[in-house]
N, CA, C and O of each residue as an XYZ file, in Angstrom:
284
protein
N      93.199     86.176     76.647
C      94.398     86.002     77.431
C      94.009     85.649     78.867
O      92.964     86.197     79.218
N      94.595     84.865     79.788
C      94.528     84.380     81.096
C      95.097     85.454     81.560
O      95.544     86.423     80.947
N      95.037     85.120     83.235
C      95.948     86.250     84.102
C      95.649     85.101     85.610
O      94.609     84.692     86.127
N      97.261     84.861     85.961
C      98.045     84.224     86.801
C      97.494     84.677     88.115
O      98.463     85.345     88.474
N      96.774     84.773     88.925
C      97.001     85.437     90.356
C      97.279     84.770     91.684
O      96.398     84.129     92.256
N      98.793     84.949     92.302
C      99.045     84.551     93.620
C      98.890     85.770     94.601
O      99.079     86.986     94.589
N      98.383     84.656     95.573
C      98.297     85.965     96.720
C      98.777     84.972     97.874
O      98.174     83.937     98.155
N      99.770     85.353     98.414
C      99.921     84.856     99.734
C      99.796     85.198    100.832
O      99.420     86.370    100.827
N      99.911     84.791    101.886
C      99.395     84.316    103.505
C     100.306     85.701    104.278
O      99.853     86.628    104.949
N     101.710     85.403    103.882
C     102.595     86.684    104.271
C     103.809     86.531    103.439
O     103.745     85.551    102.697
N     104.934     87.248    103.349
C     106.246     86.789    102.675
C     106.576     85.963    102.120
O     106.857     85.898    100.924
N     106.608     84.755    103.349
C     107.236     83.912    104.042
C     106.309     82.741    103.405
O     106.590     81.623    103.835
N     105.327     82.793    102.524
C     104.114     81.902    102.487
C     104.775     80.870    101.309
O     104.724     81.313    100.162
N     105.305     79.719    101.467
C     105.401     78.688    100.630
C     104.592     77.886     99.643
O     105.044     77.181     98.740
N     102.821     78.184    100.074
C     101.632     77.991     99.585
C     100.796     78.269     99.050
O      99.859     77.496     98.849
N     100.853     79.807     98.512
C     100.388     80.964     98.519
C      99.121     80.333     97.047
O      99.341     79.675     96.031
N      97.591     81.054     97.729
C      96.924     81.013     96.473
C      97.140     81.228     95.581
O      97.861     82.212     95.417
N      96.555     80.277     94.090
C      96.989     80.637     93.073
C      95.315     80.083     92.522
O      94.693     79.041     92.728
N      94.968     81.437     91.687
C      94.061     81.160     90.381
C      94.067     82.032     89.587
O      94.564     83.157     89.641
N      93.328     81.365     88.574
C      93.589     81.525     87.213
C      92.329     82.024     86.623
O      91.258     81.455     86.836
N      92.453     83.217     85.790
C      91.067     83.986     85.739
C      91.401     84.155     83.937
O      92.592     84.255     83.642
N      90.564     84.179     83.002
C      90.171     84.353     82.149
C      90.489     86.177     81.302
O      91.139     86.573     80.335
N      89.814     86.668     82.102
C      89.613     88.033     81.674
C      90.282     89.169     82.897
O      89.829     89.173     84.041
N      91.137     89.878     82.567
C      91.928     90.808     84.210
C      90.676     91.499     84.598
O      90.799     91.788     85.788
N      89.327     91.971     84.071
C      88.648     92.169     85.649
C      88.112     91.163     86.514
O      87.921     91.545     87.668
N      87.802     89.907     86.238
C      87.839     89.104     86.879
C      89.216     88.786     87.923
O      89.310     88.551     89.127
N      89.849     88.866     87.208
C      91.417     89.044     88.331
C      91.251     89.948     89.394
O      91.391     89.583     90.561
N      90.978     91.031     89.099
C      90.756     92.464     89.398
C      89.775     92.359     90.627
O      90.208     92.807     91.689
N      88.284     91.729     90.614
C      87.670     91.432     90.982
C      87.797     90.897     92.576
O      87.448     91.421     93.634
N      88.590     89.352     92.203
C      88.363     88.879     92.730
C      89.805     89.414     93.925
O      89.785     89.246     95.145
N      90.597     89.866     93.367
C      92.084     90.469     94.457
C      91.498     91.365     95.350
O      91.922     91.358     96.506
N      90.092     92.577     94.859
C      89.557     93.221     95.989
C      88.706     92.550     97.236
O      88.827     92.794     98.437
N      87.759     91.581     96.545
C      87.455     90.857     97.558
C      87.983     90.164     98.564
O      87.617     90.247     99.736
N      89.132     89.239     98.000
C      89.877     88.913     98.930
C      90.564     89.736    100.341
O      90.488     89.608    101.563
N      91.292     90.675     99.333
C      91.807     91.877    100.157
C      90.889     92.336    101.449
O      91.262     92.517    102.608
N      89.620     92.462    100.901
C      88.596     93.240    101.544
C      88.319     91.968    102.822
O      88.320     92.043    104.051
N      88.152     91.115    102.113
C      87.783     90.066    103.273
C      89.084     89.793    104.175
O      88.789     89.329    105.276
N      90.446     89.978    103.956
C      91.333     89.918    105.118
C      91.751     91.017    105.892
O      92.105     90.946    107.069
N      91.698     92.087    105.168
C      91.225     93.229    105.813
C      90.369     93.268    107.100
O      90.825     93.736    108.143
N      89.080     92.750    107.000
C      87.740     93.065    107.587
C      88.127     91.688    108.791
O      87.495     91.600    109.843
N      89.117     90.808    108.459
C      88.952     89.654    109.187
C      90.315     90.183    111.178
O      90.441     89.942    112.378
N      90.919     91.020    109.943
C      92.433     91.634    110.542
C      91.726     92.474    111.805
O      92.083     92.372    112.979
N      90.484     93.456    111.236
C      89.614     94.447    111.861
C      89.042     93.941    112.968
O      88.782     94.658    113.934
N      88.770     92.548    112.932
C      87.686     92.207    113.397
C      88.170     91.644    114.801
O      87.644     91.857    115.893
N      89.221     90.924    114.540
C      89.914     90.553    115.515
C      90.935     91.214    116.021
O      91.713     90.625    116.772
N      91.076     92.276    115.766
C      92.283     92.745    116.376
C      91.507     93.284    118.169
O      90.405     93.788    118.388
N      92.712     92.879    119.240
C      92.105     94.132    120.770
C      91.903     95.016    120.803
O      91.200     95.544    121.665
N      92.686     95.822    119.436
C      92.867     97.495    119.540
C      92.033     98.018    118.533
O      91.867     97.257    117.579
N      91.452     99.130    118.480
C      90.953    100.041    117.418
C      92.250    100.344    116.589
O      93.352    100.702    117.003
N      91.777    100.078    115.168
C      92.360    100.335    114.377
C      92.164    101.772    113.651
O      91.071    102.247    113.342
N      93.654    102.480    113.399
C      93.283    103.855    112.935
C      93.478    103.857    111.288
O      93.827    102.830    110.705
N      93.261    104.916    110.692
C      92.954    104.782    109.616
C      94.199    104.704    109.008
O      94.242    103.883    108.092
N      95.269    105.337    109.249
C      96.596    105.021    109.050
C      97.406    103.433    108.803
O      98.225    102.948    108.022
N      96.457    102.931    110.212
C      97.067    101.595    110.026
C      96.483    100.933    109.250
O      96.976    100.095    108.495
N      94.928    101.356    109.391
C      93.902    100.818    108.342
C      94.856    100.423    106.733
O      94.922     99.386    106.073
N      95.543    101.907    106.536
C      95.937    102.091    104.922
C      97.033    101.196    104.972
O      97.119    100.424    104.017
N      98.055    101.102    106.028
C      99.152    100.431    106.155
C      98.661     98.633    105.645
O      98.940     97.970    104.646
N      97.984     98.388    106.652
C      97.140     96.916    105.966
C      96.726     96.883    104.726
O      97.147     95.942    104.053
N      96.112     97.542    104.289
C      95.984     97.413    102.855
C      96.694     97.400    101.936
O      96.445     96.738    100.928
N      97.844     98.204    102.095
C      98.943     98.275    101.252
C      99.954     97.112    101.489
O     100.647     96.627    100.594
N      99.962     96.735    102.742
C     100.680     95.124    103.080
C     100.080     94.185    102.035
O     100.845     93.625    101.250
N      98.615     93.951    101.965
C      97.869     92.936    101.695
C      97.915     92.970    100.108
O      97.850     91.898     99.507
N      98.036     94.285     99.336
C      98.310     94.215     98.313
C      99.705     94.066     97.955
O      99.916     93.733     96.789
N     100.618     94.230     98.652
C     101.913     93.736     98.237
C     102.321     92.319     98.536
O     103.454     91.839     98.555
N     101.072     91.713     98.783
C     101.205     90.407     98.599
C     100.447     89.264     97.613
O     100.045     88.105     97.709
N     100.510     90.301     96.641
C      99.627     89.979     95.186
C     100.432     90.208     93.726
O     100.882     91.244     93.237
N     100.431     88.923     93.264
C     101.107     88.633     92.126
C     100.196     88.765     90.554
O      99.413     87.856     90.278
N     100.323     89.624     89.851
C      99.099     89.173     88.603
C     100.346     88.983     87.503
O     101.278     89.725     87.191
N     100.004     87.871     87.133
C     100.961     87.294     85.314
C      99.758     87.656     84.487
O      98.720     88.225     84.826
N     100.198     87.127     83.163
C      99.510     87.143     82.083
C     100.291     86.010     81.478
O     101.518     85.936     81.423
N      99.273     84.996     80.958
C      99.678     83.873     80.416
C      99.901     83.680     79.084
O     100.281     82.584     78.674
């Protein structure tokens, strides 16, 4: 079975990545990395120290902007 995955930019994202993975840990896989890498990108640039609160708040944004189907 396939598995569908969009992830978009924010809400609002008209463009939003889309691939197509084979097996759901590969899905699985690849949604943490991503995550992890906009996460770390959010961290990196932000002026302010980020607390762990907001830390969790981002993460939970970033995953509610993740779609998995099954084809």
């Amino acid at each position: 079975m396939n598995y569908k995955v969009t992830y978009a930019i924010d809400s609002l994202d008209t463009n939003p990545t889309i691939k197509i993975f084979e097996h759901e840990y590969e899905a699985e896989e690849w949604i943490f990395n991503e995550v992890k890498e906009r996460i770390s990108w959010i961290v990196e640039h932000s002026p302010f120290t980020i607390s762990n609160k907001e830390f969790e708040e981002i993460e939970e944004y970033e995953y509610s902007l993740v779609r998995i189907e099954e084809l």
